[in-house]
VODOKE-950381 format. One record per residue (C-alpha): residue number from 1; residue in three letters; y negated, x, z. Coordinates in steps of 0.02 Angstrom, whole numbers, plus 50000, padded with zeros to 5 digits. Layout:
<rs>
R / NUM / ALA / Y / X / Z .
...
</rs>
This chain:
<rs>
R / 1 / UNK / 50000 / 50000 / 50000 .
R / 2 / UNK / 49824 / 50048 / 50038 .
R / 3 / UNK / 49767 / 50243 / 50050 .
R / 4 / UNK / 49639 / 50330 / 50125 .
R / 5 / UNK / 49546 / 50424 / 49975 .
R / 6 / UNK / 49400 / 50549 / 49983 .
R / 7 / UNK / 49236 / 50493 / 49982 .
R / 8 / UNK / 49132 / 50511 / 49820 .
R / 9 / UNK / 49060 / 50688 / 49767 .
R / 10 / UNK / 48895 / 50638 / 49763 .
R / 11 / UNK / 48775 / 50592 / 49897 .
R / 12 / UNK / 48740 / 50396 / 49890 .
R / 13 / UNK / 48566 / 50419 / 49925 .
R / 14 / UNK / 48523 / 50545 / 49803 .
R / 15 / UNK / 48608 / 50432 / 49674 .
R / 16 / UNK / 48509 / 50270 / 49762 .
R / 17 / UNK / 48332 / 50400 / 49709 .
R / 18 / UNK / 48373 / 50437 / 49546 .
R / 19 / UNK / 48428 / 50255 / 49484 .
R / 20 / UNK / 48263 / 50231 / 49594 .
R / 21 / UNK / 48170 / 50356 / 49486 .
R / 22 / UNK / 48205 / 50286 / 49322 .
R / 23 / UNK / 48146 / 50094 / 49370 .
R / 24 / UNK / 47992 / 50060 / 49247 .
R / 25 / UNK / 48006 / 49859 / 49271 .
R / 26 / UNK / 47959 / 49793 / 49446 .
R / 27 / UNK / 47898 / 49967 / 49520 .
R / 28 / UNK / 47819 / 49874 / 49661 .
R / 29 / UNK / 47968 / 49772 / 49692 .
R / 30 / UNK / 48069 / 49952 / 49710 .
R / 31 / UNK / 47916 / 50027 / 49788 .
R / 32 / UNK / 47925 / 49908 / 49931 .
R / 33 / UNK / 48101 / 49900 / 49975 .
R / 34 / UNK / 48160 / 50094 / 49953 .
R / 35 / UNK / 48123 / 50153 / 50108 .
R / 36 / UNK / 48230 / 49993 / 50184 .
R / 37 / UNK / 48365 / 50034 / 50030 .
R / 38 / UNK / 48408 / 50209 / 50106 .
R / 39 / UNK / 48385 / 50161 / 50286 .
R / 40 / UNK / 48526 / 50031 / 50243 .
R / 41 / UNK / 48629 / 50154 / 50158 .
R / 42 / UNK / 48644 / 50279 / 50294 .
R / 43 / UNK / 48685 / 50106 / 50401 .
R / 44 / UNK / 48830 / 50053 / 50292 .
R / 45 / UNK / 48903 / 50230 / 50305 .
R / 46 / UNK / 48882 / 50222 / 50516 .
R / 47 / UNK / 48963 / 50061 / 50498 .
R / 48 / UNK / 49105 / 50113 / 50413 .
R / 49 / UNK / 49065 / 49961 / 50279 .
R / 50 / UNK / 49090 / 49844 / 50425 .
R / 51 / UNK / 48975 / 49695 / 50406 .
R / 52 / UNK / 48958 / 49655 / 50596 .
R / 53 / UNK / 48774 / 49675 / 50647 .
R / 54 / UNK / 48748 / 49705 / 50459 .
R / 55 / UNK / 48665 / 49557 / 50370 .
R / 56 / UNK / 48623 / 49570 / 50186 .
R / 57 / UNK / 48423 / 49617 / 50155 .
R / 58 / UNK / 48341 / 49454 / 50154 .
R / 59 / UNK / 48234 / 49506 / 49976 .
R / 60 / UNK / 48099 / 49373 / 50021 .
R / 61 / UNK / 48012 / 49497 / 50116 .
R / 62 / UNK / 47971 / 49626 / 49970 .
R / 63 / UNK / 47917 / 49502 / 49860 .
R / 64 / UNK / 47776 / 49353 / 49858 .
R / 65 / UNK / 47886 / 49195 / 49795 .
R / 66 / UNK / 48047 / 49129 / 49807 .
R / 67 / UNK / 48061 / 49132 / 49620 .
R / 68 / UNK / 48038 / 49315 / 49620 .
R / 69 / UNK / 48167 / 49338 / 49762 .
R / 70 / UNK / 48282 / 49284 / 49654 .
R / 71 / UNK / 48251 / 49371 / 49512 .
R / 72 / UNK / 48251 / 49528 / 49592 .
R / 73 / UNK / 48412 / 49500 / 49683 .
R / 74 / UNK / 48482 / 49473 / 49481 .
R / 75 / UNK / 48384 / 49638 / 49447 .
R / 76 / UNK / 48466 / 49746 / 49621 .
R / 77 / UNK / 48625 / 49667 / 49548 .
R / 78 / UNK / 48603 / 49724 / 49356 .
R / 79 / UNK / 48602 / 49910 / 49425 .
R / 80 / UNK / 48770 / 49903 / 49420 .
R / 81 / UNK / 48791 / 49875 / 49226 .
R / 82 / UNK / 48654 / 50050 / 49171 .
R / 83 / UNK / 48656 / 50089 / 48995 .
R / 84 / UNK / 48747 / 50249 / 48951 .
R / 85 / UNK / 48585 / 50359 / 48965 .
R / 86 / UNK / 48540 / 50282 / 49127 .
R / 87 / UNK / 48587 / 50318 / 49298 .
R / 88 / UNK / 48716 / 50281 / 49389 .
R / 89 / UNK / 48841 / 50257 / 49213 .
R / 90 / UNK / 48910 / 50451 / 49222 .
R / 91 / UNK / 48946 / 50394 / 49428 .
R / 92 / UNK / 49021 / 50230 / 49410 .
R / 93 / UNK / 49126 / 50307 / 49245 .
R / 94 / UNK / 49205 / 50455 / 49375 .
R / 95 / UNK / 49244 / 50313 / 49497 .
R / 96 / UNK / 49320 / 50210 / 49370 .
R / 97 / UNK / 49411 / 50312 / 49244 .
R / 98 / UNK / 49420 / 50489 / 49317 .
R / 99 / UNK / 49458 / 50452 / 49492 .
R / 100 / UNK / 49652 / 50538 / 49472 .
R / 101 / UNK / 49736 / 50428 / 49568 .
R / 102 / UNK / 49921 / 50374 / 49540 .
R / 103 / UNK / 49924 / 50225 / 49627 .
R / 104 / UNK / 49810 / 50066 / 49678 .
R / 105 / UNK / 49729 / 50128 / 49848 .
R / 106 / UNK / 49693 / 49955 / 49906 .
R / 107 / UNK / 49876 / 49888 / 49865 .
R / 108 / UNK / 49968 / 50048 / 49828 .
R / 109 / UNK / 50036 / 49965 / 49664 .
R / 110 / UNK / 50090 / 50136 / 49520 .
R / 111 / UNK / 49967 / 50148 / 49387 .
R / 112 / UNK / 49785 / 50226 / 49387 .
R / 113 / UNK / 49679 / 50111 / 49438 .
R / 114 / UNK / 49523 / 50076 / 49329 .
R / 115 / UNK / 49415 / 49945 / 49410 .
R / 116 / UNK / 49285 / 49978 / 49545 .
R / 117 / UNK / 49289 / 49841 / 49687 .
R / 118 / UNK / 49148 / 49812 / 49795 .
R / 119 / UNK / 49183 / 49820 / 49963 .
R / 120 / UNK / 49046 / 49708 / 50029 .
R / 121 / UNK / 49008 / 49604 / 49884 .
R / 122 / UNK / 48847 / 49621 / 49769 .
R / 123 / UNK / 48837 / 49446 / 49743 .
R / 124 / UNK / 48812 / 49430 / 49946 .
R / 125 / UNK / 48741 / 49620 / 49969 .
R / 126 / UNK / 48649 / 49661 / 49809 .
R / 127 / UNK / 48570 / 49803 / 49895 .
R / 128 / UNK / 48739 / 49899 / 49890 .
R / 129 / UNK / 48760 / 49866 / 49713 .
R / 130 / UNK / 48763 / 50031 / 49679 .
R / 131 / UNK / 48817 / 50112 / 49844 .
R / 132 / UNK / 48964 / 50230 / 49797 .
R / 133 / UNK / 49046 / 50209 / 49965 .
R / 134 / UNK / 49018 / 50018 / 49928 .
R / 135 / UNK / 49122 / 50051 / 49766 .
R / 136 / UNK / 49329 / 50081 / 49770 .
R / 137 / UNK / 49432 / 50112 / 49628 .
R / 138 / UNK / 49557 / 49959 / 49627 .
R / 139 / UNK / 49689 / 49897 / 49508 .
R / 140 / UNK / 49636 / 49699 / 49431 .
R / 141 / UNK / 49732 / 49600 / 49517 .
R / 142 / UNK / 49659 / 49671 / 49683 .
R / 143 / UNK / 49498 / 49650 / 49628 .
R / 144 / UNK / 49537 / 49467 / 49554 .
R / 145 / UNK / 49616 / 49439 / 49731 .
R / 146 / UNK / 49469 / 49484 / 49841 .
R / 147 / UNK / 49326 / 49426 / 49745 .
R / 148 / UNK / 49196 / 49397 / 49870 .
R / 149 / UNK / 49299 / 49382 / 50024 .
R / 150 / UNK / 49254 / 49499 / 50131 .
R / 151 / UNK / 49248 / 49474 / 50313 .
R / 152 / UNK / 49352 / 49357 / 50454 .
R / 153 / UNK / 49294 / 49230 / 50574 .
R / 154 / UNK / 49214 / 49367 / 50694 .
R / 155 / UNK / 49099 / 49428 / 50558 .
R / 156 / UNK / 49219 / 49600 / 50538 .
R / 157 / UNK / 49305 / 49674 / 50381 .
R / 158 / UNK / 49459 / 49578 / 50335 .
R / 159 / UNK / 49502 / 49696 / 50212 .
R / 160 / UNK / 49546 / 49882 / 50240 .
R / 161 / UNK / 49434 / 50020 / 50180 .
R / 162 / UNK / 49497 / 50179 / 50093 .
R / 163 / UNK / 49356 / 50293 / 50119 .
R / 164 / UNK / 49347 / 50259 / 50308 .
R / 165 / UNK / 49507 / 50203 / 50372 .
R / 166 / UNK / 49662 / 50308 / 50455 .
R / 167 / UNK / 49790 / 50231 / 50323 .
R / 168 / UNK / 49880 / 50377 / 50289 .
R / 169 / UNK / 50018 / 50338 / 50374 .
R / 170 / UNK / 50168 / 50205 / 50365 .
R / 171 / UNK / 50083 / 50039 / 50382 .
R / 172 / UNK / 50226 / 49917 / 50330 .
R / 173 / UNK / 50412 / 49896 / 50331 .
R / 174 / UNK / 50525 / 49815 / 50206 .
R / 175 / UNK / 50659 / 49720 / 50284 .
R / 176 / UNK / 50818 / 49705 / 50187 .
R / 177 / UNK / 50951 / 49562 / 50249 .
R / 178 / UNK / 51149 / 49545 / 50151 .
R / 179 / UNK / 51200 / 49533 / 50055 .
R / 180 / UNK / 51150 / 49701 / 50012 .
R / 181 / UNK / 51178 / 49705 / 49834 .
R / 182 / UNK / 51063 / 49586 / 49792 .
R / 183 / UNK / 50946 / 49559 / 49977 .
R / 184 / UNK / 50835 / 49440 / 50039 .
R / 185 / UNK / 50701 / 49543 / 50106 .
R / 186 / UNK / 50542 / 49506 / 50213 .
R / 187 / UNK / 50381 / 49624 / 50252 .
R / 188 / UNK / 50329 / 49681 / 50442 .
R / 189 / UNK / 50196 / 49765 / 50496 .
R / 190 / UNK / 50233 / 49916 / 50567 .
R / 191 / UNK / 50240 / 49886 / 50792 .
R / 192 / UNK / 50191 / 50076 / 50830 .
R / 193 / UNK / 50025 / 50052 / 50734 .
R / 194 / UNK / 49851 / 50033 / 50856 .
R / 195 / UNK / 49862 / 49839 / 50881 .
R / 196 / UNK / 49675 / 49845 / 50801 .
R / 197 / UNK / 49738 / 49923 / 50637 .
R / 198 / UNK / 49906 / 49793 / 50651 .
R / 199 / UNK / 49775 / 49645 / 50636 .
R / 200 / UNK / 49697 / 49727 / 50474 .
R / 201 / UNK / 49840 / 49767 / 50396 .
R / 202 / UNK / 49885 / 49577 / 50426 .
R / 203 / UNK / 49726 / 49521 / 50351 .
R / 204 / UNK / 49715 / 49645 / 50195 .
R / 205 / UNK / 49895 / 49610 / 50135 .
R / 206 / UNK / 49873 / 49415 / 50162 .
R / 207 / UNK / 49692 / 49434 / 50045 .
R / 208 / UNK / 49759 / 49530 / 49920 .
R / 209 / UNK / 49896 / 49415 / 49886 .
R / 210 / UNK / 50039 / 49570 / 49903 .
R / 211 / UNK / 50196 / 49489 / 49947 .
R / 212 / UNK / 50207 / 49378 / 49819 .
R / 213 / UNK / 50185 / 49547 / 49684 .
R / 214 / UNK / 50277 / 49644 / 49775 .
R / 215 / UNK / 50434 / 49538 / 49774 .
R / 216 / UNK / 50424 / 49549 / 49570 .
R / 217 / UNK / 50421 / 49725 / 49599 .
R / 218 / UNK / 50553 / 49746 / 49711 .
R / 219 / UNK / 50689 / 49657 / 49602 .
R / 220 / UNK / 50686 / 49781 / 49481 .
R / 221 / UNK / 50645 / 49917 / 49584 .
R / 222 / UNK / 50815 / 49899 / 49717 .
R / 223 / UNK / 50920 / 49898 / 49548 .
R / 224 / UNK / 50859 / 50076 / 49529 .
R / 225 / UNK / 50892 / 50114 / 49700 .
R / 226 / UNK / 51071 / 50049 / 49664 .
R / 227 / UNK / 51094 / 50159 / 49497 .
R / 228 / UNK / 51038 / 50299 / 49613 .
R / 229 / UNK / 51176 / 50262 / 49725 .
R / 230 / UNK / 51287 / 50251 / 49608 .
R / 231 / UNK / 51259 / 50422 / 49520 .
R / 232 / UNK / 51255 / 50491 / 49678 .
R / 233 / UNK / 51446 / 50443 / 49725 .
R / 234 / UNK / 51505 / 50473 / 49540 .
R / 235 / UNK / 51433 / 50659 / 49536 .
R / 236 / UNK / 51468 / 50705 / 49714 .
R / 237 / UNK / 51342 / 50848 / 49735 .
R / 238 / UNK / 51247 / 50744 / 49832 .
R / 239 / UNK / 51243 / 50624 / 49964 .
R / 240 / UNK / 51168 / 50440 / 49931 .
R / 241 / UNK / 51057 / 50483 / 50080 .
R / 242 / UNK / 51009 / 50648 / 50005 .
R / 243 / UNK / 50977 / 50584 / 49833 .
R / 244 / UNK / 50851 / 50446 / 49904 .
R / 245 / UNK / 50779 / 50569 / 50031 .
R / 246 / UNK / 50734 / 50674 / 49861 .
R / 247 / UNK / 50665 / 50511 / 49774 .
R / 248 / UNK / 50564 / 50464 / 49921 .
R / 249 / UNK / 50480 / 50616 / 49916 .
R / 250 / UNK / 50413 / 50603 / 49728 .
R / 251 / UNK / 50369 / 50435 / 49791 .
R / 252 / UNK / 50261 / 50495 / 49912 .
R / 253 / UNK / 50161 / 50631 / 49832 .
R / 254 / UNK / 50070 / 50469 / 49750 .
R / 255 / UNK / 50007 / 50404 / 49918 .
R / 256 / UNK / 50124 / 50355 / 50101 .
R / 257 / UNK / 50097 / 50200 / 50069 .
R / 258 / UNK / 50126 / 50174 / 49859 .
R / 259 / UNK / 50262 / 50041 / 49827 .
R / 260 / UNK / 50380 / 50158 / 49792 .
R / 261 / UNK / 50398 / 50272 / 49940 .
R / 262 / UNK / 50383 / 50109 / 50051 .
R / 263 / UNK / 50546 / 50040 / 49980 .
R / 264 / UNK / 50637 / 50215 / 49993 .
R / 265 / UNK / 50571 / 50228 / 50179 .
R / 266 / UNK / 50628 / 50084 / 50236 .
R / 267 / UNK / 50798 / 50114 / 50138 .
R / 268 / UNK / 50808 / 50254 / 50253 .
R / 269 / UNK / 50749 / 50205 / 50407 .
R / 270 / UNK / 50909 / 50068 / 50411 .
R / 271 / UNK / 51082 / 50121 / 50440 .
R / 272 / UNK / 51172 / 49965 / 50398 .
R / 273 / UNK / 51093 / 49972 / 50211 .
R / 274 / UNK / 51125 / 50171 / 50215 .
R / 275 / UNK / 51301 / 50123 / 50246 .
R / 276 / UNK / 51311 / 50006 / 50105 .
R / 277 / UNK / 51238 / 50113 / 49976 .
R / 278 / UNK / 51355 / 50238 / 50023 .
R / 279 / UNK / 51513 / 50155 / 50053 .
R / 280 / UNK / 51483 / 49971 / 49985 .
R / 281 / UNK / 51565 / 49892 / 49823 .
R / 282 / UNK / 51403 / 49925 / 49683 .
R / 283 / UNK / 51506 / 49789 / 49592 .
R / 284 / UNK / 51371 / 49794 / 49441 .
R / 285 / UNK / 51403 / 49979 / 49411 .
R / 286 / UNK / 51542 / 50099 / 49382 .
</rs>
């Protein structure tokens, strides 16, 4: 599932200046609310993203109408779409399509991710439109999932973030029931997790829709598992638990948490399946 990532290379607020810098339509507008702009960045970053105490800018105050409040909030929002020559397109395009990860670090899904998900959304905090620790690679479903959900009934995040969060460790288990050729299998969050982090791992998997994906994936995914298996007994160099030891490593080099390395950790973390996969009938292979 979800991964802690490294922040972005540049500095937010140097960005936030130049895109700043370039504005020739509504200077005063931007003249007004900069200093509050960068004050709210370095806030957001404090935060850790968390909206709690955090309410979006309320843009009535930089302008003199209501009409104009609104238009600016389109404007704040339309940073986020710069021409090629403009800042922040070279930023956003890193983010997007150069961001070298191997798997979904809000869902942990294989595959490059190459959307950009707003943490706190622009549509509710235009002012982070363009906040690069406001902005998280994500695969399309995620970001079709969260939309502009983004906090729970105590005003927190509901969803966890991957530039501030300690997620880079086992967060869920798979739980596999018989029969254990073909299992019925159910999701728990893992007990030895801080009860705070158990809660959020709750809410983010429940927002982003991931059991019902992840149960597609796993039907074709435990077949491999089973072709491992069975390779493993036919050849005899190595042990079934060796051979998905050695798969669960590859797995993990994409993130602790990718889809992958989840299934062949929790393979391996129950003896009764072990057992099977080493000593069961694989009826639908040699």
């Amino acid at each position: 599932m979800v991964a802690k990532i490294p922040r972005p290379e540049e500095d937010c607020i140097d960005v936030l200046n130049l895109v700043l810098g370039e504005r020739v339509k509504f200077r005063k507008f931007y003249g007004r609310i900069a200093p509050d702009l960068s004050a709210r960045y370095v806030l957001y970053d404090d935060q850790k993203g968390c909206p709690s105490g955090m309410p979006p800018l309320v843009l009535r105050d930089y302008v003199d109408s209501d009409a104009e409040a609104t238009a600016r909030k389109k404007s704040l929002i339309g940073l986020y779409d710069p021409e090629e020559d403009k800042y922040p397109y070279n930023e956003l395009e890193k983010l997007r399509k150069k961001n070298k990860l191997l798997a979904c670090p809000v869902c942990g899904e294989p595959g490059r991710p190459r959307t950009l998900d707003h943490c706190l959304p622009k549509t509710t905090y235009p002012e982070f439109a363009i906040n690069l620790l406001n902005l998280v690679p994500a695969c399309d479903w995620c970001q079709g999932e969260k939309l502009a959900d983004y906090k729970n009934a105590a005003g927190s995040r509901s969803f966890i973030h991957p530039y501030f969060d300690d997620v880079n460790r086992p967060l869920y288990t798979i739980i596999l029931e018989q029969p254990y050729l073909t299992p019925v299998i159910s999701l728990e969050v893992r007990k030895d997790l801080p009860l705070e982090l158990q809660v959020l791992v709750a809410s983010h998997l429940e927002g982003i829709d991931f059991w019902e994906r992840f149960k597609e994936y796993f039907e074709s995914s435990y077949q491999s598992i089973i072709r491992i298996a069975s390779l493993a007994r036919t050849g005899g160099q190595v042990t079934v638990t060796k051979a998905i030891q050695s798969a669960y490593l590859l797995a993990a080099d994409k993130g602790i948490n990718c889809w992958d390395a989840v299934l062949y950790r929790s393979i391996l973390d129950d003896d009764d399946v072990l057992d099977f996969l080493e000593n069961g009938k694989l009826s639908d292979f040699p």
